[in-house]
N, C-alpha and C positions, 0 to 999 in steps of 0.2 A: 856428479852433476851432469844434466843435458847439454851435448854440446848444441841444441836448437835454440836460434834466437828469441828471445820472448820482451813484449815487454815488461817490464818493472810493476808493481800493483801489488804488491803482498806488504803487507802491515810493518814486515822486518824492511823490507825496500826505504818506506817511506822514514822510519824512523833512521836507516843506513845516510839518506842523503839528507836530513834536518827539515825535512817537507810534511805540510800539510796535507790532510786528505782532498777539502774541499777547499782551499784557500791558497791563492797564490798570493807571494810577499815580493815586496818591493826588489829587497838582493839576487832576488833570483835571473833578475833580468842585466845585473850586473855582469861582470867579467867573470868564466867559472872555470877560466886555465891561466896558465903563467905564460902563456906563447912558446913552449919548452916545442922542440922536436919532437914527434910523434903526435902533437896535438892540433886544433883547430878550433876556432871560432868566429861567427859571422853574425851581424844585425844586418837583419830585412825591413823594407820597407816597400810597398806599392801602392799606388792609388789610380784609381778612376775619376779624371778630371772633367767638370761639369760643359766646360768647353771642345768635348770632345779627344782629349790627349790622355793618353797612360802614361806611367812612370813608374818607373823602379830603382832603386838606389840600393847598393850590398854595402856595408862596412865590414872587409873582412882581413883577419889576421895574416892571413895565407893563401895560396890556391886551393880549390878545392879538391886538385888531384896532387896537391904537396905538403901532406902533412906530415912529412918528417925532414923538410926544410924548418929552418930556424925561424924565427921573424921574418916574415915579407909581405906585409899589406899589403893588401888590391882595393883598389875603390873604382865599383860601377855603377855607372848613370848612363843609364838608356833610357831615351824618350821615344813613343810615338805621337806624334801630331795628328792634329785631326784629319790633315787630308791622308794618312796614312806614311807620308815620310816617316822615315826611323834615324835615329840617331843614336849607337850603340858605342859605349867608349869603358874603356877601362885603362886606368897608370895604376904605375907602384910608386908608393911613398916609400922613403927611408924608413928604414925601422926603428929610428932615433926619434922620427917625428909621431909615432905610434903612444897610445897614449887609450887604457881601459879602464874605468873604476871600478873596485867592487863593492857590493851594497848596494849599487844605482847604479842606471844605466847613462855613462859619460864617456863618450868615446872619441877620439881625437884624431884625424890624418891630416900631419901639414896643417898649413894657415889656411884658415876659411873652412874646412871639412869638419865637421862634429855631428855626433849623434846624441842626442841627451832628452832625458825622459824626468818627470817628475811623478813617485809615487803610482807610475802603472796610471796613471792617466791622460798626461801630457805629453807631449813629445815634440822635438824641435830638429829638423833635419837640415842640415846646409850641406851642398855637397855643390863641388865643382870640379868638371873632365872634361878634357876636351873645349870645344867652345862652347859646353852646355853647362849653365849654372843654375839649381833648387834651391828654395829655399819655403820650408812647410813644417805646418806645424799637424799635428795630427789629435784628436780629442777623442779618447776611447767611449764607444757607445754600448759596447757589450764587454763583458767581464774579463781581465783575464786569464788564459785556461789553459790545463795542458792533460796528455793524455795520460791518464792515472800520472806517473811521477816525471814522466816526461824520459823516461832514460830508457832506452833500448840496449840490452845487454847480449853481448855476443861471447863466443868463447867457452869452454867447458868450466873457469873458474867462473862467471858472469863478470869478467874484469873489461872487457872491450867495450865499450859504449858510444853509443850516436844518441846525442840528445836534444829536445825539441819542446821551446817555449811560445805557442802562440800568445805575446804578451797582449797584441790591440786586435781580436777576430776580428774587430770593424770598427772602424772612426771618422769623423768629420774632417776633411781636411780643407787645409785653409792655407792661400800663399800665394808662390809665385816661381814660372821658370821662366829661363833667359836664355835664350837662343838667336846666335846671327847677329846680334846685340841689341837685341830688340825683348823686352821683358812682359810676362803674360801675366796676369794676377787671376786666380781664378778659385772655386771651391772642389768640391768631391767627396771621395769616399774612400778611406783606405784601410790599412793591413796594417802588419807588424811583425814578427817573429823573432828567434834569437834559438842558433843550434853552435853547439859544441859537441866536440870528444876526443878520444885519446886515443883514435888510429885511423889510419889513411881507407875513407872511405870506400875504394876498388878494391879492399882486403876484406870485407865483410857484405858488400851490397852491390847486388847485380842494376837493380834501378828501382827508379820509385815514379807512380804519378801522384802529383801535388796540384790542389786547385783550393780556393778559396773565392766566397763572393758574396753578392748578397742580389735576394732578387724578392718584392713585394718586403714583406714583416719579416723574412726567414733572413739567417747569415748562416754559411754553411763553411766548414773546415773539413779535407774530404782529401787523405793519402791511402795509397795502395803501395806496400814498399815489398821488396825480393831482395829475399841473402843472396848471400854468392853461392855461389857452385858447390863451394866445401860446405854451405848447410842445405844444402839440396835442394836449393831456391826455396826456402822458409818465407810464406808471406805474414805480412804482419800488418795489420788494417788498420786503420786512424779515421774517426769520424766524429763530426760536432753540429750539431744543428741548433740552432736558437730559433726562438719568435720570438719580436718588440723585444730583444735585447736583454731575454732571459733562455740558460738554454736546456733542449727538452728535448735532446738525445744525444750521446757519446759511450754507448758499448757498443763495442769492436764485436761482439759476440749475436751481434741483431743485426751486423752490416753484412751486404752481398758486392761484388764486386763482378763489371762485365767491360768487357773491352770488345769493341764492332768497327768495322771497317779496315782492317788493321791491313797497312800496305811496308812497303819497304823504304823508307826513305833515302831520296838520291845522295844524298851530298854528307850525311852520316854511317851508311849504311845499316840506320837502327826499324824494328820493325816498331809501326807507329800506330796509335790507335784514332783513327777518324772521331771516334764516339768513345768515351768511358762514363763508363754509368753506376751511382751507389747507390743501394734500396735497402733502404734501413726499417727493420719491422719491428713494430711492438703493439701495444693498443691500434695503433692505425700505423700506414705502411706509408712511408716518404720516400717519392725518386727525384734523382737529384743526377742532372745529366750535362756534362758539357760536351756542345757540339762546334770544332774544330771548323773555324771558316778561313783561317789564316796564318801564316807563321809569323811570329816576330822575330825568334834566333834559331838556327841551325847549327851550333857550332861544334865542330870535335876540339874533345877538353884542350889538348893540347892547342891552340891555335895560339893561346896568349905566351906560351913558355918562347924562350929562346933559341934559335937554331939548333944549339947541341943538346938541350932539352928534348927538343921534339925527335930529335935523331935518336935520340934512346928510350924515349918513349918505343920508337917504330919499330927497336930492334926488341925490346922485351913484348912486343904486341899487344902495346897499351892503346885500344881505340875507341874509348871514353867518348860520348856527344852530349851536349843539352841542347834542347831542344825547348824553347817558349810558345803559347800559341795563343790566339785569340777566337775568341766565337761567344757562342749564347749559352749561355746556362739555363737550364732549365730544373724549376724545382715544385714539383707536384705532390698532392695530401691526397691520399688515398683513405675512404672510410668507409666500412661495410662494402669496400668491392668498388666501392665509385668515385673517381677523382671530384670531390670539392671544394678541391685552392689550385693552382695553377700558374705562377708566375715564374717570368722571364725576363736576364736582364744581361747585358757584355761581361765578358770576367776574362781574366787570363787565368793560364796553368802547365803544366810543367812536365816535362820529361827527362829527367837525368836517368844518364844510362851509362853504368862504367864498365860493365863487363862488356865479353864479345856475342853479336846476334845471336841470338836462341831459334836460330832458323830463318823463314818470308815469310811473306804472305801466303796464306795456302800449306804453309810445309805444318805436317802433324806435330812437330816437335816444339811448335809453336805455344804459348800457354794459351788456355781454354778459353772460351767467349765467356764462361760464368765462372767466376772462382769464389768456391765458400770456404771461410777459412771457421772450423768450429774450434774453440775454448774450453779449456777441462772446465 
């Protein structure tokens, strides 16, 4: 077998993990590890609130640079406010108060924290950190979808896996946060997701860009992912585009991928792209562009571990960052040559980076402003 990372999509795949071709099931969005060492799992959630505020809330098992610790929940709630304050918090819950179902998505941290979904349609988020408390329910407006089987396979057996459920591309949200002790009730628009696997992500993945959003009729799901070093930096493309909540493009084999402005960032030392751009072609040609007007985290992974954590982090030359960011999406319909749709609207999106800089700005060794990845 290829020791090259690929995704999953072959007939024997689908039938390997008990999955449909064109149909996502309710279990799937359930618990799809035991919390054993070596493993990981996390539910996402974001939205765009009508009053001007973001949110984002992880439920997750683990750290995402510790998965071959045993049990140890993290739960994060960051908010931005409208006037642009940030409010970034993450604790650990005991692992006694940890609590996933499978079949359904039921997830449990401590008193008051829960994630739970009904049937891939509904969804009820409570979450409290810090002095910041959510509480939202989320109503999926597009389908949901994942790419081919969702399972990215590394490793010469295809035993290694990173896997990836967009359960909500896009939903109504509806609710309320609390902050300062003062409570917002408000609507929006949000997200959803749900990734597991069964090895410490810095062992198989140099970085990924991740963005998601929705601008005019269109909702777009848009990653750009890089192995590690040991598969040669293999990229692996993820793309989903819908209109009015049907969707009408996800081959990775019609997508292009371009990174612009790309500078060095101070406080990570990762090289960062001002612009990243996907141009997805078939019948007619869709770009679809997020432009970087602000950061919301800068962190090196390590920042949450504990002193002797991070000390051995720094001695094995672990310097892992994520990176969140804010700006305008932009998403364009090209036909016969000539753009005739055009809309634009706020999004966030994402830069995890686990391996070490691949160079600066300027330096050749840098990866390329267009990168086409073709499909046998």
């Amino acid at each position: 077998m290829s020791d090259q990372p690929e995704l999953a999509a072959l007939s024997d795949d689908y039938a390997r993990y008990g999955l449909e071709r064109d149909v996502v099931r309710e279990w799937e969005d359930g618990a799809r590890t035991d919390n054993r060492a070596g493993s990981y799992e996390w539910w996402y959630f974001d939205a765009h609130l009508d009053d001007g505020a973001k949110v984002v809330v992880v439920f997750m098992n683990k750290d995402l640079g510790a998965a071959g610790r045993p049990l140890s929940p993290q739960l994060r709630v960051n908010l931005e406010l409208p006037d642009g304050t940030m409010s970034n918090n993450t604790i650990s819950i005991p692992a006694a108060e940890w609590s996933a179902a499978s079949g359904r998505t039921d997830v449990r941290m401590g008193p008051g924290n829960r994630f739970q979904g009904e049937n891939l349609r509904e969804y009820r988020i409570q979450a409290t950190a810090g002095g910041l408390r959510v509480d939202f329910t989320l109503t999926s407006e597009v389908p949901a979808w994942r790419p081919a089987t969702g399972h990215m396979l590394f490793g010469p057996e295809r035993d290694l896996e990173f896997n990836w459920l967009p359960s909500v591309p896009q939903g109504a949200v509806r609710g309320s946060y609390t902050i300062g002790g003062v409570r917002h009730e408000t609507t929006g628009v949000g997200y959803h997701d749900h990734n597991w696997g069964n090895v410490g992500l810095p062992k198989i993945l140099n970085d990924w860009y991740w963005g998601r959003g929705h601008a005019g009729p269109y909702t777009v799901i848009a990653s750009f992912i890089t192995g590690a070093e040991r598969y040669g930096f293999a990229e692996i493309p993820i793309f989903m585009l819908a209109r009015d909540g049907r969707i009408i493009g996800d081959d990775p084999a019609k997508m292009t991928f371009e990174r612009d402005g790309v500078y060095t960032d101070a406080k990570t030392g990762k090289p960062v792209a001002s612009i990243v751009r996907y141009t997805y072609v078939d019948d007619d040609t869709y770009v679809v562009t997020f432009d970087r007007e602000r950061d919301l985290v800068r962190n090196p992974l390590t920042k949450d571990l504990p002193w002797l954590k991070r000390t051995a982090a720094r001695l094995i030359r672990f310097d892992g960052a994520y990176l969140r960011f804010a700006g305008l999406l932009t998403i364009e319909h090209h036909k016969g040559g000539h753009v005739v749709e055009e809309f634009a609207e706020d999004a966030i999106w994402e830069l995890m980076y686990f391996g070490r800089a691949r160079g600066t700005a300027g330096d050749p060794s840098l990866p390329g402003r267009r990168v086409v990845r073709k499909r046998p």
